[in-house]
C-alpha positions as CSV (number, residue, x, y, z in Angstrom):
1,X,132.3,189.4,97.4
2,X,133.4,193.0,96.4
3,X,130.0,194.7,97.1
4,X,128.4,192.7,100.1
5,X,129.6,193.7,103.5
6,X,130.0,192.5,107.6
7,X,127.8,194.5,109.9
8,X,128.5,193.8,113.4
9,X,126.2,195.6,116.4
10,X,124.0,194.9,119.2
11,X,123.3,191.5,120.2
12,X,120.8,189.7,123.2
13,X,119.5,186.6,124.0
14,X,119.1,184.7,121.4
15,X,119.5,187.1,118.5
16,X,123.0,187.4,116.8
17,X,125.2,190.7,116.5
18,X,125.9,190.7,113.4
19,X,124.7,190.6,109.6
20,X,125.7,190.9,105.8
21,X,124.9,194.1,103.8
22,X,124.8,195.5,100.0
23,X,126.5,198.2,99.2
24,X,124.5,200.0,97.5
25,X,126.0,203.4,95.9
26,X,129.8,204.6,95.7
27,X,129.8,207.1,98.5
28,X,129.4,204.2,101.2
29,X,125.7,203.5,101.3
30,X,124.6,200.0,102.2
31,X,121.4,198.3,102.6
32,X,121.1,195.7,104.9
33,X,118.2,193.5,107.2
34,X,116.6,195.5,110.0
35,X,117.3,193.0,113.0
36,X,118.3,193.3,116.9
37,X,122.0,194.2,115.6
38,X,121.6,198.4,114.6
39,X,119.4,198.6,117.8
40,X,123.0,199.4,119.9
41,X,125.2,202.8,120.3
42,X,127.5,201.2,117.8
43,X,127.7,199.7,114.4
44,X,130.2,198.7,112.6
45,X,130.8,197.7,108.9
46,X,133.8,195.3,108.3
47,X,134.1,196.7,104.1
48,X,135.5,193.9,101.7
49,X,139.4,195.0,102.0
50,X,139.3,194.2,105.6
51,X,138.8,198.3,106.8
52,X,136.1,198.2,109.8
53,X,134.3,201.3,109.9
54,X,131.8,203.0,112.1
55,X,128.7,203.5,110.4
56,X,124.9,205.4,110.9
57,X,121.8,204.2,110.8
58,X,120.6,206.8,107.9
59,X,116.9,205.4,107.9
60,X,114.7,202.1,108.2
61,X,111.9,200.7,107.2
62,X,110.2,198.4,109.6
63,X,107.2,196.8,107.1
64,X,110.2,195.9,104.8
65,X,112.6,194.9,107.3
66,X,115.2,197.0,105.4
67,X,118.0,199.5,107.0
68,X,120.0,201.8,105.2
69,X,123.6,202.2,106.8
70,X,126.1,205.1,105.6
71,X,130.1,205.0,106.3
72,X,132.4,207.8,105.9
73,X,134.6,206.0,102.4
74,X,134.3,205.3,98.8
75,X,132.8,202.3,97.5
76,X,133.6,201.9,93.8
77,X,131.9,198.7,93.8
78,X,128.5,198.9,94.5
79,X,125.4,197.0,93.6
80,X,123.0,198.4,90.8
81,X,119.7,198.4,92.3
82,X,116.7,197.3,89.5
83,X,113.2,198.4,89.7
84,X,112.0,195.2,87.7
85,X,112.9,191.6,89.0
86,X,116.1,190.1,87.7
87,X,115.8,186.4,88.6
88,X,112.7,184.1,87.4
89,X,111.5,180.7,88.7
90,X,114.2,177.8,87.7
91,X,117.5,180.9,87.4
92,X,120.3,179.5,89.3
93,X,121.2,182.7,92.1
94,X,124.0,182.2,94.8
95,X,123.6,183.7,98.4
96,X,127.0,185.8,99.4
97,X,126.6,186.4,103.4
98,X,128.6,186.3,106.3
99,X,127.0,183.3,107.8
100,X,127.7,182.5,111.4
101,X,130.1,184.7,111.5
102,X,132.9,182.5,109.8
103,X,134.5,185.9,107.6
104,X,135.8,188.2,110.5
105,X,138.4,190.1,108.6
106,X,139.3,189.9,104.8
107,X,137.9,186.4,104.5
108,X,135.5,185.5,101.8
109,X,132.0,185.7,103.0
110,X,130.3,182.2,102.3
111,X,128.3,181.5,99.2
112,X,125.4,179.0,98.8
113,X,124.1,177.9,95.2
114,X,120.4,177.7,95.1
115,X,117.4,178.1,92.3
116,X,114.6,180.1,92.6
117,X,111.8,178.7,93.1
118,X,109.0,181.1,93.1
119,X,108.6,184.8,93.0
120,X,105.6,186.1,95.1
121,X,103.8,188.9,97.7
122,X,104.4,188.2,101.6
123,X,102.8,189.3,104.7
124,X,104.1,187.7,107.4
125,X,103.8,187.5,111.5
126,X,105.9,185.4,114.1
127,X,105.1,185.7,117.3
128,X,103.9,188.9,119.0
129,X,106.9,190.5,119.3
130,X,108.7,190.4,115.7
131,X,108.2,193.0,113.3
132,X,105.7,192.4,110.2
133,X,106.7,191.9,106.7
134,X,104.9,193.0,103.6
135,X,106.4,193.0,100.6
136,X,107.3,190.8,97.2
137,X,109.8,187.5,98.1
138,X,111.9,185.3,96.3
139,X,111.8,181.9,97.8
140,X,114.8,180.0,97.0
141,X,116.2,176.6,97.2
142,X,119.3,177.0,99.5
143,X,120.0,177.3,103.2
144,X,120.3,181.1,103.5
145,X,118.6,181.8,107.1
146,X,121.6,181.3,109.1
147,X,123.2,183.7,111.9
148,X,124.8,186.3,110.5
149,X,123.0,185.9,106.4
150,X,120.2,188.3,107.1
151,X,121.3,191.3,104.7
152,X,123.1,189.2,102.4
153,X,123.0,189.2,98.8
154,X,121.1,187.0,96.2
155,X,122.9,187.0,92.7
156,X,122.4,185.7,89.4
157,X,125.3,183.9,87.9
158,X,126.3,186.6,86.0
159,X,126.1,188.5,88.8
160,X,123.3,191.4,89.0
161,X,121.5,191.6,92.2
162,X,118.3,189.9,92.5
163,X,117.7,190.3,95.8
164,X,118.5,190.5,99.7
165,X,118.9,187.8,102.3
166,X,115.9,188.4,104.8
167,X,115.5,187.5,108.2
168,X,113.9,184.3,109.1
169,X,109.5,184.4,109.3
C-alpha cells in the first residue's frame, strides 16, 4: 500500500482516467502503464498519505507499455526494482491497484490474491489502433484487468515486487 500510487489523467470514450503506479525510487519516481490517461495537459498522482501532486511524464516506452512519472516529493518507500524474476509458477502474489476507482483519497487501494501461473515472452496486437506489446509476462490467476488496475503492483507474500499490472491485450 505504502509504495503503489493513484494516477488520475485524461480520459475518452471508453477508456478510464485513471491508473495505479509503483514508486519506484525515493526522490518521487514512479512507473506506471502507458494508457489513454498521461495523454492530457494534466496528471496527477494521489501519493499513499492522501497528498495529490502534479506530476511529468519523464519518458515512455510504447513496445513495453511502461511510463515513467516524476513528482516534486520524497518517497522513502519505494519498490526495489530486480533484474532476475522474483515470482515462479505456483508462488502466491497479491495485486495492490486502485481498481475502479474505489481509493480516491487515503483509502487502501484494493488487493487481489492470486498464483502465478506461468512466466513467459508476449507479443501481442488488439485491434488496429492499440499499441503492441513485446516483452516477458507473468500470467496470474486473479482478476487484475479492471478500470483503474493497469500500473498496479504484483507482490510476493513477503512482499518484493514481482511485477506490474498491465493493460488488458
Amino acid at each position: 500500500q505504502q509504495r503503489t500510487v493513484k494516477i488520475y489523467g485524461a480520459g475518452i470514450g471508453r477508456a478510464s482516467g485513471y491508473a495505479s503506479g509503483l514508486i519506484v525510487s525515493p526522490d518521487g519516481l514512479i512507473v506506471t502503464a502507458y494508457g489513454v490517461y498521461l495523454t492530457g495537459e494534466r496528471i496527477r498522482v494521489g501519493l499513499p498519505d492522501g497528498r495529490l501532486l502534479e506530476a511529468q511524464l519523464v519518458r515512455r516506452s510504447v513496445p513495453l507499455q511502461l511510463a515513467l512519472l516524476k513528482v516534486e516529493a520524497p518517497t522513502p518507500e519505494y519498490f526495489e526494482l530486480s533484474t532476475s524474476p522474483v515470482a515462479q509458477k505456483g508462488d502466491w502474489v497479491l495485486g495492490v491497484s486502485n481498481t475502479f476507482k474505489v481509493a480516491e483519497g487515503q483509502e487502501p487501494l484494493s488487493v487481489n490474491l492470486g498464483v502465478v501461473s506461468l512466466r513467459t515472452r508476449l507479443e501481442a496486437r488488439l485491434g488496429v489502433h492499440d499499441v503492441d506489446y513485446q516483452g516477458e509476462v507473468i500470467l496470474i490467476d486473479a482478476i487484475t484487468s479492471n478500470p483503474g488496475a493497469p500500473g498496479g503492483a504484483v507482490v510476493t507474500a513477503d512482499g518484493r515486487l514481482a511485477g506490474m499490472i498491465g493493460r488488458i491485450i
